[in-house]
TIKERO-890140 format. One record per residue (C-alpha): residue number from 1; residue in one letter; x, y, z. Coordinates in steps of 0.2 Angstrom, whole numbers. Layout:
BEGIN
+------+------+-------+-------+-------+
| resi | resn |    xx |    yy |    zz |
+------+------+-------+-------+-------+
|  NUM |    A |     X |     Y |     Z |
...
+------+------+-------+-------+-------+
//
This chain:
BEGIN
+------+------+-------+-------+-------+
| resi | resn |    xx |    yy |    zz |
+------+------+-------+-------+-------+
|    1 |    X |   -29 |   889 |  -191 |
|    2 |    X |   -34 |   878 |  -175 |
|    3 |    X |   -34 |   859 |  -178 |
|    4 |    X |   -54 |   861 |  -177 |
|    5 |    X |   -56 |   871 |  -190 |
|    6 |    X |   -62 |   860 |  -204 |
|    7 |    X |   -76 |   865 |  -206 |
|    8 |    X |   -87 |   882 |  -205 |
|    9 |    X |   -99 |   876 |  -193 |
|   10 |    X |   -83 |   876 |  -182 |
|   11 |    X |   -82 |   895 |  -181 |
|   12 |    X |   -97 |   896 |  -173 |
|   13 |    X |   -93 |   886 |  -158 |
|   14 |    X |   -89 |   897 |  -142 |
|   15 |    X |   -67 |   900 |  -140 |
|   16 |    X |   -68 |   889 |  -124 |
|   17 |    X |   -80 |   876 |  -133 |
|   18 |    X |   -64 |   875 |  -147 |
|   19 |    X |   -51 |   876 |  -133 |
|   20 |    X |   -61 |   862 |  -123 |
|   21 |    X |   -58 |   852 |  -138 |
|   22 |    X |   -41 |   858 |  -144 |
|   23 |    X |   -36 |   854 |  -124 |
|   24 |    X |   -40 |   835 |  -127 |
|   25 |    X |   -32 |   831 |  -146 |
|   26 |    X |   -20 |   820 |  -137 |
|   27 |    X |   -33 |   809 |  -129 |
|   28 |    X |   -45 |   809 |  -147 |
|   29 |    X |   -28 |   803 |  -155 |
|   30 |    X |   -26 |   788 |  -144 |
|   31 |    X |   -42 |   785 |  -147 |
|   32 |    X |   -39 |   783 |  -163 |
|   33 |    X |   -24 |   774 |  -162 |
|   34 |    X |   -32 |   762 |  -149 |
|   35 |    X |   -45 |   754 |  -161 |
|   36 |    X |   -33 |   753 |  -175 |
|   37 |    X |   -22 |   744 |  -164 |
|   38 |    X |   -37 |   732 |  -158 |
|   39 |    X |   -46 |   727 |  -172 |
|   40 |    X |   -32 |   724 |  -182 |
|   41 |    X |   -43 |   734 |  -197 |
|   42 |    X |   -26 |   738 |  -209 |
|   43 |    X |   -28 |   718 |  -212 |
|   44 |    X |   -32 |   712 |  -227 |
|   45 |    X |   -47 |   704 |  -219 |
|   46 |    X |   -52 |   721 |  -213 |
|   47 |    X |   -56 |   739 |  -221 |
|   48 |    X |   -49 |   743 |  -236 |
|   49 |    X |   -42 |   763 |  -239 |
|   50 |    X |   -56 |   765 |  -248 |
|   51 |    X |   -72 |   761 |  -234 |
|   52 |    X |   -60 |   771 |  -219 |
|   53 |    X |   -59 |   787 |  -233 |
|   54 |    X |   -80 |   783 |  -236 |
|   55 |    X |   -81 |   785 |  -218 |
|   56 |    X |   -71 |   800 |  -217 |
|   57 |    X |   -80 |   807 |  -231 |
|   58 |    X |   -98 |   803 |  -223 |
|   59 |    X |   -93 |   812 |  -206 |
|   60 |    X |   -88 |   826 |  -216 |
|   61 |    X |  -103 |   827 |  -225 |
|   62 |    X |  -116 |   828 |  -212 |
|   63 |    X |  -117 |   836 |  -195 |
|   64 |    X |  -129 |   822 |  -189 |
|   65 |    X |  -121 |   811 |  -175 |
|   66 |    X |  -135 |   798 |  -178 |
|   67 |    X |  -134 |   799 |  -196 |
|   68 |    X |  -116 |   795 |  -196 |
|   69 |    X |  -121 |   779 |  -185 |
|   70 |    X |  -133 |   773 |  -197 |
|   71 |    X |  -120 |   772 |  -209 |
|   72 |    X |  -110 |   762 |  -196 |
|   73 |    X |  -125 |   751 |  -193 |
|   74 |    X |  -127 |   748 |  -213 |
|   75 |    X |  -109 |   744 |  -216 |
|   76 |    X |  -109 |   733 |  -202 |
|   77 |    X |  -124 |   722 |  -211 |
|   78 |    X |  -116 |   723 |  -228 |
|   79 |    X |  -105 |   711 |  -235 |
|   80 |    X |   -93 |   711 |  -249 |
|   81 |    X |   -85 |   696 |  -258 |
|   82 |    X |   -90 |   681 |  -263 |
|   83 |    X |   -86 |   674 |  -246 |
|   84 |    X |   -99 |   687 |  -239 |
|   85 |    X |   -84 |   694 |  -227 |
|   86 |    X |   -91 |   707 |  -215 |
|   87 |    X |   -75 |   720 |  -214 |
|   88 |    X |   -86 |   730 |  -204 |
|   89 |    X |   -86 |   717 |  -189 |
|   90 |    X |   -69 |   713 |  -192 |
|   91 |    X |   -61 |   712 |  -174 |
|   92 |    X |   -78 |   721 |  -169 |
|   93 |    X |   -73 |   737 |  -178 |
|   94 |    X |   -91 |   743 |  -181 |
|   95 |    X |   -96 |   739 |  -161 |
|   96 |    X |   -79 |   748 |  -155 |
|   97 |    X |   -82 |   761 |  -165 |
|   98 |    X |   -99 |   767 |  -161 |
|   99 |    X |   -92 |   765 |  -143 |
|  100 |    X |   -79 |   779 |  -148 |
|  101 |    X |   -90 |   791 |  -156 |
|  102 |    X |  -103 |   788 |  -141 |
|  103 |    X |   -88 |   791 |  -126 |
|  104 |    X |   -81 |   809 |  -138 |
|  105 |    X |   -96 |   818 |  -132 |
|  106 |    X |   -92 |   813 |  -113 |
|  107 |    X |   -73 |   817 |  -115 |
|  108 |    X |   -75 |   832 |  -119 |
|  109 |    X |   -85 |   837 |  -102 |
|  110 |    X |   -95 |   853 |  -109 |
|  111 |    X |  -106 |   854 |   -92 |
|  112 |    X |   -93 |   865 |   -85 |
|  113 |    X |   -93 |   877 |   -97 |
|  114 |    X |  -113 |   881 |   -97 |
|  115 |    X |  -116 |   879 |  -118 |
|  116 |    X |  -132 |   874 |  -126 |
|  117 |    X |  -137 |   859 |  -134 |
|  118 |    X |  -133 |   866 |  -152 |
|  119 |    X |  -117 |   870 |  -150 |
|  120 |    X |  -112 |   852 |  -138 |
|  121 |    X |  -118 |   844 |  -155 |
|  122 |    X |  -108 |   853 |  -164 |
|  123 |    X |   -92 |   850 |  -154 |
|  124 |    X |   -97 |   833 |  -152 |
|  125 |    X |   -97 |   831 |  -171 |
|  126 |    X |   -80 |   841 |  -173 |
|  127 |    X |   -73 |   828 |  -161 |
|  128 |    X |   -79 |   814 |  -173 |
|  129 |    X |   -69 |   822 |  -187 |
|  130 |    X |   -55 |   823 |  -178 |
|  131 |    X |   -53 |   805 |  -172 |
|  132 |    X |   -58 |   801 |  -188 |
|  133 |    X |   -45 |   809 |  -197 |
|  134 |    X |   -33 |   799 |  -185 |
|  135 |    X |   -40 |   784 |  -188 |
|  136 |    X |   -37 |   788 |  -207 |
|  137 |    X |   -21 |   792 |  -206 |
|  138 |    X |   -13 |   779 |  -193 |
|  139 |    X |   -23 |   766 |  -205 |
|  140 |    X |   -14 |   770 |  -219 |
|  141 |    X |     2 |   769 |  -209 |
|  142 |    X |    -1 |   751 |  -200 |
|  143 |    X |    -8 |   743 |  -219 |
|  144 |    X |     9 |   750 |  -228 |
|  145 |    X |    22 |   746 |  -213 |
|  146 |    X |    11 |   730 |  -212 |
|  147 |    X |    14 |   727 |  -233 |
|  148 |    X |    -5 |   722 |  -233 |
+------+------+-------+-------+-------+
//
């Protein structure tokens, strides 16, 4: 199985679409590392496991870039607690992470390879799932190394 295959839609992108994408894990990991690294979000004043599996589990529920976002955006507005923290702006997470998903698409650089709109979505959207499973994963390593 290639690392893109995660879902079924992913089986209809193009061999060169899936190698574009496989050629550039490396850089969607870093990504990922990146904002986890900046924002500090394995703090216990940031995400708990439970909103970075939630986000996880939104991206691989829908195949809707802007869909995704607006549950960015709605997060971002929400607040938990009786303090009314905003985990979701902690250390601009919600910001730099609509950055990310908006900067996927252009890493990728599908002009070259002549593919229509559908299927730039598509790839687009693997991409997404990739640096979010990443992000998922080196979250949960920071918040236990961290002991938060």
């Amino acid at each position: 199985m290639s690392p893109v295959s995660l879902r079924g839609d992913a089986s209809l992108m193009s061999q060169k679409v899936q190698m574009k994408i496989n050629s550039k894990i490396d850089e969607i990991v870093e990504k990922a590392h990146k904002i986890v690294e900046e924002t500090k979000i394995y703090s216990k004043e940031g995400l708990s496991p439970t909103q970075v599996r939630n986000l996880q589990n939104m991206a691989n529920a829908t195949d809707s870039i802007e869909a995704l976002k607006n549950y960015i955006y709605y997060q971002m507005g929400r607040s938990r607690g009786k303090e009314g923290q905003k985990e979701w702006l902690f250390g601009g997470f919600g910001k730099k992470l609509l950055r990310d998903l908006n900067e996927l698409g252009s890493l990728l650089d599908l002009d070259m390879l002549n593919v229509g709109e559908e299927e730039r979505k598509m790839a687009h959207m693997q991409a997404i799932r990739l640096y979010l499973g990443f992000l998922a994963r080196y979250y949960t390593y920071k918040k236990e190394a961290s002991g938060t």
